[in-house]
PDB file with SEQRES, HELIX, SHEET and CRYST1 records, atoms N, CA, C and O in Angstrom:
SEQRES   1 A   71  UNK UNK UNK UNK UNK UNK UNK UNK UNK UNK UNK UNK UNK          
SEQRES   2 A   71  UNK UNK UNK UNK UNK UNK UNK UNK UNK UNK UNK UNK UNK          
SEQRES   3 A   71  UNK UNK UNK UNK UNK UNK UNK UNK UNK UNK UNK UNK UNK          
SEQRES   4 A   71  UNK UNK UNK UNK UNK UNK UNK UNK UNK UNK UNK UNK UNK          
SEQRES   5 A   71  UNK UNK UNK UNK UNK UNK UNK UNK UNK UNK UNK UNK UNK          
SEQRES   6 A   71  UNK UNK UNK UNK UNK UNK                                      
HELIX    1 AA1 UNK A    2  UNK A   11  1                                  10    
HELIX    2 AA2 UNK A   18  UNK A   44  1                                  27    
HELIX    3 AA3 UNK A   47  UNK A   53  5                                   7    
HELIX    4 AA4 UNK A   57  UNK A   62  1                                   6    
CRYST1    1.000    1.000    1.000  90.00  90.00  90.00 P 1           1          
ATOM      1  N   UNK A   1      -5.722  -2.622   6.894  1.00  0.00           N  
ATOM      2  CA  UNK A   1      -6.334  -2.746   5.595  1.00  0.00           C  
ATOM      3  C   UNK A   1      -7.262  -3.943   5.497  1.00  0.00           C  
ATOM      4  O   UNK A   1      -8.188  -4.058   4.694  1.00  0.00           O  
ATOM      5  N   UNK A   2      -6.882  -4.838   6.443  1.00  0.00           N  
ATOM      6  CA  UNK A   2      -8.414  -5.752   6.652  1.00  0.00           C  
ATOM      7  C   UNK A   2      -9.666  -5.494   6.298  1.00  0.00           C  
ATOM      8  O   UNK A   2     -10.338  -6.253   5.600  1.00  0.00           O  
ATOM      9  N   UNK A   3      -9.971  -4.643   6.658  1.00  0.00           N  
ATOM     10  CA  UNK A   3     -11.613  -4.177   6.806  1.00  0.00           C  
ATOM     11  C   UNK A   3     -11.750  -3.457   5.403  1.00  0.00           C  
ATOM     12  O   UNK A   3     -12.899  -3.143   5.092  1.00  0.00           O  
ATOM     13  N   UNK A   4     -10.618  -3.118   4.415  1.00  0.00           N  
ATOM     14  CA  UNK A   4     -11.141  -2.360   3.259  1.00  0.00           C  
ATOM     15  C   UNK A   4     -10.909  -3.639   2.447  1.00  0.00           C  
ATOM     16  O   UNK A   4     -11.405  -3.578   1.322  1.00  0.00           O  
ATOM     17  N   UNK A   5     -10.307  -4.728   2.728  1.00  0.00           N  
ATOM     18  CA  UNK A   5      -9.881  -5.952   1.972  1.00  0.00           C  
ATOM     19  C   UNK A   5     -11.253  -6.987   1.682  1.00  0.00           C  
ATOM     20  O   UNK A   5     -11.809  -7.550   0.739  1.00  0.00           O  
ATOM     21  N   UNK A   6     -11.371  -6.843   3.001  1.00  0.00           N  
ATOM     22  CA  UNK A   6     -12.514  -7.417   3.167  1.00  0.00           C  
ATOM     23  C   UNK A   6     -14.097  -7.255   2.779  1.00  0.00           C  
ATOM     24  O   UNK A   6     -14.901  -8.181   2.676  1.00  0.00           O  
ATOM     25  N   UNK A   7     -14.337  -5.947   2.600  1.00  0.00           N  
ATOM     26  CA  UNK A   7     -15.400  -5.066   1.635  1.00  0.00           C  
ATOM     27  C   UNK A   7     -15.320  -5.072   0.240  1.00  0.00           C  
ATOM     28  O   UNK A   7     -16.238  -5.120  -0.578  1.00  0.00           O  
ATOM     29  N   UNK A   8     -14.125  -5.018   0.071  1.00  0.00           N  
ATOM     30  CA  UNK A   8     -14.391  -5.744  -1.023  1.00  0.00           C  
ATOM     31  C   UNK A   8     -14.649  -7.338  -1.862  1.00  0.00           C  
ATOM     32  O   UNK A   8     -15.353  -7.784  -2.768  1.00  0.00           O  
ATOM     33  N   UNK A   9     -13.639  -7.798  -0.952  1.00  0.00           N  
ATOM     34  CA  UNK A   9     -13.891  -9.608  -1.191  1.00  0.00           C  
ATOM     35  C   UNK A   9     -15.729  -9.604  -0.930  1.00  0.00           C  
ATOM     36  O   UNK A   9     -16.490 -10.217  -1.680  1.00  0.00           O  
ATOM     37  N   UNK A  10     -16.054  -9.032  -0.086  1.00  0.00           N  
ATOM     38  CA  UNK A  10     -17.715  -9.334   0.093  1.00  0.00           C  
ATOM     39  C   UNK A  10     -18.539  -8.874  -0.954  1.00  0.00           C  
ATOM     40  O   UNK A  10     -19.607  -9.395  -1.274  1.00  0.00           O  
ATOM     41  N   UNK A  11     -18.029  -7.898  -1.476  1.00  0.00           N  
ATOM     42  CA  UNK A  11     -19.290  -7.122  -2.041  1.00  0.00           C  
ATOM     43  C   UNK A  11     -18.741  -7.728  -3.420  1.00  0.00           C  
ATOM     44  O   UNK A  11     -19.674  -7.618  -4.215  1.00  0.00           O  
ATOM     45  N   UNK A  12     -17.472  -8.409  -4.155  1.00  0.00           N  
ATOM     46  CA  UNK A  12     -17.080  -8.510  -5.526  1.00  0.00           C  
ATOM     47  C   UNK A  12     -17.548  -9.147  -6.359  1.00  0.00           C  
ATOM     48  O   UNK A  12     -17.075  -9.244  -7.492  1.00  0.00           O  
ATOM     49  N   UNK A  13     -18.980  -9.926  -5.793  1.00  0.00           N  
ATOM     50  CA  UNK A  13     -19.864 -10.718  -6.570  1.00  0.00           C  
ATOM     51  C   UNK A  13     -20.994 -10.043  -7.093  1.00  0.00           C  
ATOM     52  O   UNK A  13     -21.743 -10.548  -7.929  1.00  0.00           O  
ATOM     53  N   UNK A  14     -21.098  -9.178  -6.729  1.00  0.00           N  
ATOM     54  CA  UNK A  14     -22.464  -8.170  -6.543  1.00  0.00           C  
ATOM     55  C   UNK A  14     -22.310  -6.903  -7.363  1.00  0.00           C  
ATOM     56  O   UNK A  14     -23.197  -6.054  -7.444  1.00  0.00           O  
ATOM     57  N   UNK A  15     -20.709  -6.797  -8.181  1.00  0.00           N  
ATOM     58  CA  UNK A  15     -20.651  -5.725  -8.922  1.00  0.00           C  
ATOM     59  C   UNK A  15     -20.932  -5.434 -10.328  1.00  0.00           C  
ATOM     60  O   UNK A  15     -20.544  -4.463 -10.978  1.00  0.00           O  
ATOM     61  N   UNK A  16     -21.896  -6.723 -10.822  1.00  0.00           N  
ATOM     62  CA  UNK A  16     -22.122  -6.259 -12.164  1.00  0.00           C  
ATOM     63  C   UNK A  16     -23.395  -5.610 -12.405  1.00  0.00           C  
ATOM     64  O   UNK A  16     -23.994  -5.643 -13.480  1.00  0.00           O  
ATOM     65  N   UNK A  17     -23.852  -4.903 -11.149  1.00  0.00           N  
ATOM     66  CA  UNK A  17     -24.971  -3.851 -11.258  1.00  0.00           C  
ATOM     67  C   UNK A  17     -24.748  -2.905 -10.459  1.00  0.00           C  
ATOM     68  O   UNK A  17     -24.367  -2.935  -9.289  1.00  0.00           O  
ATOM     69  N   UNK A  18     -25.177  -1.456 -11.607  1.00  0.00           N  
ATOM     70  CA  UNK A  18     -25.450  -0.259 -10.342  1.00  0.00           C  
ATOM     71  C   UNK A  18     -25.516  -0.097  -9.161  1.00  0.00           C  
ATOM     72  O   UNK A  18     -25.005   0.874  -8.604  1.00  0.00           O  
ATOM     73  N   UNK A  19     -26.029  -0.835  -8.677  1.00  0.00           N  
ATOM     74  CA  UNK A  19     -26.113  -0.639  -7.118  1.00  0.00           C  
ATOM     75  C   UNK A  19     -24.971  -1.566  -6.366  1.00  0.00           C  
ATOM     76  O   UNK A  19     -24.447  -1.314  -5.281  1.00  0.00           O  
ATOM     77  N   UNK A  20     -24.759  -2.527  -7.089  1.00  0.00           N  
ATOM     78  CA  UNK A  20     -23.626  -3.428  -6.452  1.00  0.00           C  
ATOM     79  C   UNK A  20     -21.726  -2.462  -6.646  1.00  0.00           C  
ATOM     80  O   UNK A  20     -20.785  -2.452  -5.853  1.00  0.00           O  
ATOM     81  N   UNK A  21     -21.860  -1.857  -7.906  1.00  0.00           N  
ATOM     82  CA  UNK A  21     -20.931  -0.643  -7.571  1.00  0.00           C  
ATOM     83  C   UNK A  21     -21.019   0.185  -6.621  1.00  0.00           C  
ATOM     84  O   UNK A  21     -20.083   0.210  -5.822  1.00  0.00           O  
ATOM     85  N   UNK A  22     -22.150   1.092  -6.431  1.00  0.00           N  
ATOM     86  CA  UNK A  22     -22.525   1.996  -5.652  1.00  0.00           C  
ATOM     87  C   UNK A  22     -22.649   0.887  -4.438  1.00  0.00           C  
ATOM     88  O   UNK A  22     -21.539   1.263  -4.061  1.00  0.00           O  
ATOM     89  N   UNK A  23     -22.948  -0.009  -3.602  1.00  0.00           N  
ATOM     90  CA  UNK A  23     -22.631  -0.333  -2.647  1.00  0.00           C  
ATOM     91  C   UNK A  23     -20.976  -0.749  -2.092  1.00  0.00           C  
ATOM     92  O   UNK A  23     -20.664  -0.890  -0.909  1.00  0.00           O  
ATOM     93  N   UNK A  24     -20.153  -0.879  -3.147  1.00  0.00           N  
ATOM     94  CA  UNK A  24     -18.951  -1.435  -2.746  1.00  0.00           C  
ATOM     95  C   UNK A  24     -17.979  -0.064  -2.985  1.00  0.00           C  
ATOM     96  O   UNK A  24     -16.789  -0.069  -2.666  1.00  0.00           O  
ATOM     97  N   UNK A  25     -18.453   0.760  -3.410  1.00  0.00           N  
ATOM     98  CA  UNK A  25     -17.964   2.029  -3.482  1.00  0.00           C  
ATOM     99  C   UNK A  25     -18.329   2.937  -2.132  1.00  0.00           C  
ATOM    100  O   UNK A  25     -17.562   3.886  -1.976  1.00  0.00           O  
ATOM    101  N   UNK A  26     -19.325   2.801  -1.184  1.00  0.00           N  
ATOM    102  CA  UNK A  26     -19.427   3.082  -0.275  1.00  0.00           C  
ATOM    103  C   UNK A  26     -18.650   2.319   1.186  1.00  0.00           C  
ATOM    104  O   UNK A  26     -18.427   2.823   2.286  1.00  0.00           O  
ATOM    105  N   UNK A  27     -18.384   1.018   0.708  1.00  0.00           N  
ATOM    106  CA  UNK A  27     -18.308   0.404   1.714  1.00  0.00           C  
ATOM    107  C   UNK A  27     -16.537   0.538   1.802  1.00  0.00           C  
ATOM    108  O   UNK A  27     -15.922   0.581   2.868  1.00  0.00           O  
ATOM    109  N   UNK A  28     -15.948   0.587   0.530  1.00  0.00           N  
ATOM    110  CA  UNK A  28     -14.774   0.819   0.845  1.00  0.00           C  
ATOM    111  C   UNK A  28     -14.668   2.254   1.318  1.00  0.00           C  
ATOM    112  O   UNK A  28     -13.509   2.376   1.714  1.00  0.00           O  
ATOM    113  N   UNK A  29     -15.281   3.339   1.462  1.00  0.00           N  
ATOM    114  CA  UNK A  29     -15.157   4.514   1.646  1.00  0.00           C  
ATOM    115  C   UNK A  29     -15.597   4.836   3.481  1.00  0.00           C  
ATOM    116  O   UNK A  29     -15.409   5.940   3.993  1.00  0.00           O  
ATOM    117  N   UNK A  30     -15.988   4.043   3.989  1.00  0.00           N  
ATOM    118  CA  UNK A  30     -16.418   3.718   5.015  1.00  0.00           C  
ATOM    119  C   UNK A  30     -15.437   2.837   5.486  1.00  0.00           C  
ATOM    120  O   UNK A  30     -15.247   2.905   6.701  1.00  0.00           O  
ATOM    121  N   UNK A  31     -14.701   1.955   4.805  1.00  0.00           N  
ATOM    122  CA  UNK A  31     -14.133   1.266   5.711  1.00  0.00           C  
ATOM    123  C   UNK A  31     -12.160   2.651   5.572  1.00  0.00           C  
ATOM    124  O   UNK A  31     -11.239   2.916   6.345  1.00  0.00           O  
ATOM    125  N   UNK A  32     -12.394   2.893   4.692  1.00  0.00           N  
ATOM    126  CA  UNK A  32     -11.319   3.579   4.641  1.00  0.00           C  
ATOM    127  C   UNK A  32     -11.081   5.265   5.583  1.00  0.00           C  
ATOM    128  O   UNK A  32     -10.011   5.843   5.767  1.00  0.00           O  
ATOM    129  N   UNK A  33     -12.541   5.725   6.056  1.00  0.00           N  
ATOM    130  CA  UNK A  33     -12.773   6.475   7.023  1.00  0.00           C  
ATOM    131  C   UNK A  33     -12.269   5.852   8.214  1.00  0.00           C  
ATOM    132  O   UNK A  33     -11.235   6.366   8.641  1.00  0.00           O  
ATOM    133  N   UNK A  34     -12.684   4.969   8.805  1.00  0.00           N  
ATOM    134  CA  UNK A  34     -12.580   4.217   9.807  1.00  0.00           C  
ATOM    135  C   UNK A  34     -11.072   3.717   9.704  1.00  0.00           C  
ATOM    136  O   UNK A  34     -10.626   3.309  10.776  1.00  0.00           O  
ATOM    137  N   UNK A  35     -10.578   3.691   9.089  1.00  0.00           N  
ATOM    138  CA  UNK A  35      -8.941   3.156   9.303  1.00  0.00           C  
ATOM    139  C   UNK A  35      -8.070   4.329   9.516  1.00  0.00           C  
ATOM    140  O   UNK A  35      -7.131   4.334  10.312  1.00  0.00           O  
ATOM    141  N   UNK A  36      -8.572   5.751   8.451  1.00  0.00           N  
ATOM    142  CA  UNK A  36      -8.077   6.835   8.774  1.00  0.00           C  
ATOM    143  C   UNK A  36      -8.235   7.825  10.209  1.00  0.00           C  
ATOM    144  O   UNK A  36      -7.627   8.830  10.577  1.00  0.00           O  
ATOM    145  N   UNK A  37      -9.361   7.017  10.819  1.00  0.00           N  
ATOM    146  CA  UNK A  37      -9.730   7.726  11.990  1.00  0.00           C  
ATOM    147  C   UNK A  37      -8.505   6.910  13.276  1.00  0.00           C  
ATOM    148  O   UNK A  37      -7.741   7.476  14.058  1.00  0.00           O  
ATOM    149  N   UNK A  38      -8.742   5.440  13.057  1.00  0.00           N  
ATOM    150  CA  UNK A  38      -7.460   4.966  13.562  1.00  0.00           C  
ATOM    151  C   UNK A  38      -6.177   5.725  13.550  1.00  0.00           C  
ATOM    152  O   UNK A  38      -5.662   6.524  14.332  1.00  0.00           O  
ATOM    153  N   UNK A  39      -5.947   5.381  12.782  1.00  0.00           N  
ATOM    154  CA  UNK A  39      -4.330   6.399  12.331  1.00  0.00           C  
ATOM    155  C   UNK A  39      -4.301   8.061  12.743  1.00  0.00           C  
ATOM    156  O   UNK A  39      -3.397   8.656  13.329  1.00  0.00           O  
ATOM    157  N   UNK A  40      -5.347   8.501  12.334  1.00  0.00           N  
ATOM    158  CA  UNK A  40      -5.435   9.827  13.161  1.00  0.00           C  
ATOM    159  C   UNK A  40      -4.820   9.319  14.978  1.00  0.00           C  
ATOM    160  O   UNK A  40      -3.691   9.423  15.456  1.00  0.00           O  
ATOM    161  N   UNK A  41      -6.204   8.732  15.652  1.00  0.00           N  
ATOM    162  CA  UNK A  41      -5.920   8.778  16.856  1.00  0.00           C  
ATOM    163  C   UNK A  41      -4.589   8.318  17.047  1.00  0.00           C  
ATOM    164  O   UNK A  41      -3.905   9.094  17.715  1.00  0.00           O  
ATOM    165  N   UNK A  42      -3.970   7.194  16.624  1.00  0.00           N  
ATOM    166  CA  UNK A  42      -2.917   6.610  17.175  1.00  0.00           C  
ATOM    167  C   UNK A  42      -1.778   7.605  16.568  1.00  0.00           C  
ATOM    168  O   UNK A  42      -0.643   7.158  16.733  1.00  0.00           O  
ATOM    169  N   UNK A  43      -1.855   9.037  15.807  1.00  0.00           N  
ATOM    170  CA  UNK A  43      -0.841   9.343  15.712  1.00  0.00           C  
ATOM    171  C   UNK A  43      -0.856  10.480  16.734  1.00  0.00           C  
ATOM    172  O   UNK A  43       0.023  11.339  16.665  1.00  0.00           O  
ATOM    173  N   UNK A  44      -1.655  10.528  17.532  1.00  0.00           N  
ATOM    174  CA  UNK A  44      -2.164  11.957  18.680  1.00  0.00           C  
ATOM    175  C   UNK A  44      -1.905  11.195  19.969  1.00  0.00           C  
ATOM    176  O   UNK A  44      -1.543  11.757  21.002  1.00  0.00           O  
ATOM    177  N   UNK A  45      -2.117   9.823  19.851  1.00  0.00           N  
ATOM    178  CA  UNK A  45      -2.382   9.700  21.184  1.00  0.00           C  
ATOM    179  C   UNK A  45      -1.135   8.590  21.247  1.00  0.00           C  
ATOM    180  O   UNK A  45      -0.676   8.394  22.373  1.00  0.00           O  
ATOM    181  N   UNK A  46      -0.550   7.851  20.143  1.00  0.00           N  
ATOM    182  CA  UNK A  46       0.254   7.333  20.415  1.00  0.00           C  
ATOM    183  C   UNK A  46       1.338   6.813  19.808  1.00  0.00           C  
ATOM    184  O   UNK A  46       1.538   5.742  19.236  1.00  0.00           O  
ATOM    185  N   UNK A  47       2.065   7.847  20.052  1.00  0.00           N  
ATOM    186  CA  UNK A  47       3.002   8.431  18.343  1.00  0.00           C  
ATOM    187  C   UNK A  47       4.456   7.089  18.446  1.00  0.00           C  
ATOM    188  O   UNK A  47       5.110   6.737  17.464  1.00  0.00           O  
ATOM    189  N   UNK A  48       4.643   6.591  19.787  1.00  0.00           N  
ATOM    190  CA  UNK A  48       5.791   5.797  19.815  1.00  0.00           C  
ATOM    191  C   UNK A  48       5.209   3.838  18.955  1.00  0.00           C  
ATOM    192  O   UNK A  48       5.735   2.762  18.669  1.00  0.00           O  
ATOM    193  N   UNK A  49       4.226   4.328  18.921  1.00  0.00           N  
ATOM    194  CA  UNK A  49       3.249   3.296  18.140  1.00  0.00           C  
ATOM    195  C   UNK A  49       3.472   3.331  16.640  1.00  0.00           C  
ATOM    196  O   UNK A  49       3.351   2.250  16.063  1.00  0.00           O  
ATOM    197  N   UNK A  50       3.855   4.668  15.732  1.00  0.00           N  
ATOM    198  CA  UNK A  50       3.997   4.536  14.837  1.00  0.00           C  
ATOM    199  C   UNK A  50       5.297   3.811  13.733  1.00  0.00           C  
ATOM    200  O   UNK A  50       5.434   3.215  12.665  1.00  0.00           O  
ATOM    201  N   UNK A  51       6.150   4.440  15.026  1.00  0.00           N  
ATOM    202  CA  UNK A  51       7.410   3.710  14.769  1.00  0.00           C  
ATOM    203  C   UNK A  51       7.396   2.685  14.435  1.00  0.00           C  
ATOM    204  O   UNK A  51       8.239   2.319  13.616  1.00  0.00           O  
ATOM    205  N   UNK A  52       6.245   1.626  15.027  1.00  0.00           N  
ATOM    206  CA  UNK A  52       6.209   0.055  14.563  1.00  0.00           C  
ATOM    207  C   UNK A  52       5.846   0.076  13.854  1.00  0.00           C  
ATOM    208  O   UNK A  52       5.847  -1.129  13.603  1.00  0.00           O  
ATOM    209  N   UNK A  53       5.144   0.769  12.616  1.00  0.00           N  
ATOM    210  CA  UNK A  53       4.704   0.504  11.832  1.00  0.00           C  
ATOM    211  C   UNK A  53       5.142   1.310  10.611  1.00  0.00           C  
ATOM    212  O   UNK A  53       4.530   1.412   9.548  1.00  0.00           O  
ATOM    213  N   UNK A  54       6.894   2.144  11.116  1.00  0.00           N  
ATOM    214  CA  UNK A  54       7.745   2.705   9.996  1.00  0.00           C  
ATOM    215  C   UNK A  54       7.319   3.895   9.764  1.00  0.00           C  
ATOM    216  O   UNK A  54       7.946   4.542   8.926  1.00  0.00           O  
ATOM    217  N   UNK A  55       6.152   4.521  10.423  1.00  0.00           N  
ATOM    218  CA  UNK A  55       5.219   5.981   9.850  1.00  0.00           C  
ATOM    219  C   UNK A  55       5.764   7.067  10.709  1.00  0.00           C  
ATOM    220  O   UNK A  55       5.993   6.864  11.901  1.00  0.00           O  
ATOM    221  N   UNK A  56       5.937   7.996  10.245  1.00  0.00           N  
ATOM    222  CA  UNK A  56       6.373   9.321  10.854  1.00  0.00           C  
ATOM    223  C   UNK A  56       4.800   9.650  11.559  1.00  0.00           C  
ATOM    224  O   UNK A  56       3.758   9.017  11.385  1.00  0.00           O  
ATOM    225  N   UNK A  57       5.004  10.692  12.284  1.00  0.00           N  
ATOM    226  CA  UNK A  57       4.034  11.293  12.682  1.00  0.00           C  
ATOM    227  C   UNK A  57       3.467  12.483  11.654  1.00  0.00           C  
ATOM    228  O   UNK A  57       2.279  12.746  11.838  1.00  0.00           O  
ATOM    229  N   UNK A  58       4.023  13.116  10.777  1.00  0.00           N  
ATOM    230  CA  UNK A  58       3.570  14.024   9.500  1.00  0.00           C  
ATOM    231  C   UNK A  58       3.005  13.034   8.697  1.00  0.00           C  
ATOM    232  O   UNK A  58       1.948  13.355   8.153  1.00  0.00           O  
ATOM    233  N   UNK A  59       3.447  11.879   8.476  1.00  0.00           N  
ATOM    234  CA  UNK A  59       2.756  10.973   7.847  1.00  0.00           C  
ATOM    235  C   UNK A  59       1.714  10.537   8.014  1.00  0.00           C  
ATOM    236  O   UNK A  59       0.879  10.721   7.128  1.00  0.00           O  
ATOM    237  N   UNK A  60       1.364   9.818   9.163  1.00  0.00           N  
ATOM    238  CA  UNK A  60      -0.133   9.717   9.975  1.00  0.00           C  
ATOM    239  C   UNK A  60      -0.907  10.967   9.493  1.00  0.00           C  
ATOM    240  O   UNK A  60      -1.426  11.025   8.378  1.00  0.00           O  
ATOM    241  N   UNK A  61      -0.947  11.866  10.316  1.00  0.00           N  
ATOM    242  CA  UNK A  61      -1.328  12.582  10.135  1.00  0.00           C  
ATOM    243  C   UNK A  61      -2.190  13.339   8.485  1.00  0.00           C  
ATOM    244  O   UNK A  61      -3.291  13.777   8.152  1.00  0.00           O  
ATOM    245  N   UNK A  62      -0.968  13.123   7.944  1.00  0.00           N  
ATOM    246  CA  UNK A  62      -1.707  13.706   6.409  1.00  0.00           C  
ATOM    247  C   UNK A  62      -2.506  12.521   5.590  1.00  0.00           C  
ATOM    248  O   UNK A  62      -3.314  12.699   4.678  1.00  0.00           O  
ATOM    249  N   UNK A  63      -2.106  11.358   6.106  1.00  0.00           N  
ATOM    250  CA  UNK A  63      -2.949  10.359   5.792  1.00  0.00           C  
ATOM    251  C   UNK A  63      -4.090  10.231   6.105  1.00  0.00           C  
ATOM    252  O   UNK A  63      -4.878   9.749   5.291  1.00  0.00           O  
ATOM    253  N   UNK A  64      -4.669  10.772   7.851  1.00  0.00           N  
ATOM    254  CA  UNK A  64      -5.976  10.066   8.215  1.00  0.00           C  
ATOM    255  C   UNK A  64      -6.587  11.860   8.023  1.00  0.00           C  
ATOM    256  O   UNK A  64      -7.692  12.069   8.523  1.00  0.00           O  
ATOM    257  N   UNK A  65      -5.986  12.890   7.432  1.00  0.00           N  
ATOM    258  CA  UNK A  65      -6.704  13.832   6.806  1.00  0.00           C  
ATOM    259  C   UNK A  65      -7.288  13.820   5.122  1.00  0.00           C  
ATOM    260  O   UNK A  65      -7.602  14.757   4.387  1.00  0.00           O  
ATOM    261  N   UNK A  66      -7.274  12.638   4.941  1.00  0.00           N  
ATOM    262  CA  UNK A  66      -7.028  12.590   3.161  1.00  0.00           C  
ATOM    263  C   UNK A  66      -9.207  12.828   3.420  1.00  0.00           C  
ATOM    264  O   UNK A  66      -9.861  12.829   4.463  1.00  0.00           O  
ATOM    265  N   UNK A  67      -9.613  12.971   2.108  1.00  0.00           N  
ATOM    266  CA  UNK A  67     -11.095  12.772   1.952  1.00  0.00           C  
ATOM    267  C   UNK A  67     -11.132  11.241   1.750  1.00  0.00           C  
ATOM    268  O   UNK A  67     -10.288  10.662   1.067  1.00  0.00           O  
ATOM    269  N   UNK A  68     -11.875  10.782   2.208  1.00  0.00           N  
ATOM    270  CA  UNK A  68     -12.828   9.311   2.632  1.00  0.00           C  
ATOM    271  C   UNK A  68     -12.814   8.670   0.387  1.00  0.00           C  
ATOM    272  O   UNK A  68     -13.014   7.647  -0.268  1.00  0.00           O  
ATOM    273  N   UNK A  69     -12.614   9.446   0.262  1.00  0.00           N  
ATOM    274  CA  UNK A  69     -12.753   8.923  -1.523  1.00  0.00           C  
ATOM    275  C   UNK A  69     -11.347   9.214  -2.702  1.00  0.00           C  
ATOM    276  O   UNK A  69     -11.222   9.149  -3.925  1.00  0.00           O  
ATOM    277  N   UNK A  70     -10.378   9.586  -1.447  1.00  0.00           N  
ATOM    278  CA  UNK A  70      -8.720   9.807  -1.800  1.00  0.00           C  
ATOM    279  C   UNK A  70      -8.389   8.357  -1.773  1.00  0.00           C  
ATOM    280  O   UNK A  70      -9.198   7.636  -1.190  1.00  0.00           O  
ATOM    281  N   UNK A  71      -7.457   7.870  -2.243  1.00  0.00           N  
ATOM    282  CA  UNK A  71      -6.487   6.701  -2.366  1.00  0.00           C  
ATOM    283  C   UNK A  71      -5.652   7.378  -1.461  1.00  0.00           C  
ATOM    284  O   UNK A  71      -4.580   6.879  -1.119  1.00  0.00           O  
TER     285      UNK A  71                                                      
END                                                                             
C-alpha cells in the first residue's frame, strides 16, 4: 500500500482543483492496478508467500480481479 499511500501524500496539495482531483484519482487507480497485479502474480506463482501475509489464495485472487476503481 506504499505506492497508493504515497500518491496520495503527493498529489494532496494539488486537490482543490479539477484537475488536481482528476490527477490524484488516476494516480491512485494506477497505483492500485499495479498492487493488484502484484497480488495476482504472487498468488499464481507464489501461493506459500501468501501465508505471510494471512491471505488465502481465493482471496488474492478476487482481490487483484477487483476493477482498478473498486476499493
Amino acid at each position: 500500500m506504499s505506492n497508493l499511500s504515497e500518491s496520495v501524500r503527493l498529489s494532496h496539495d494539488h486537490v482543490g482543483t479539477r484537475a488536481g482531483w482528476l490527477l490524484l484519482t488516476v494516480r491512485i487507480w494506477i497505483a492500485r492496478r499495479q498492487q493488484r497485479k502484484a497480488l495476482g502474480d504472487l498468488a499464481e506463482c507464489n501461493p506459500h508467500l501468501l501465508k505471510d501475509i494471512g491471505m488465502s489464495h481465493e482471496e488474492a485472487r478476487r482481490e487483484a480481479a477487483k476493477w482498478l476503481w473498486q476499493a
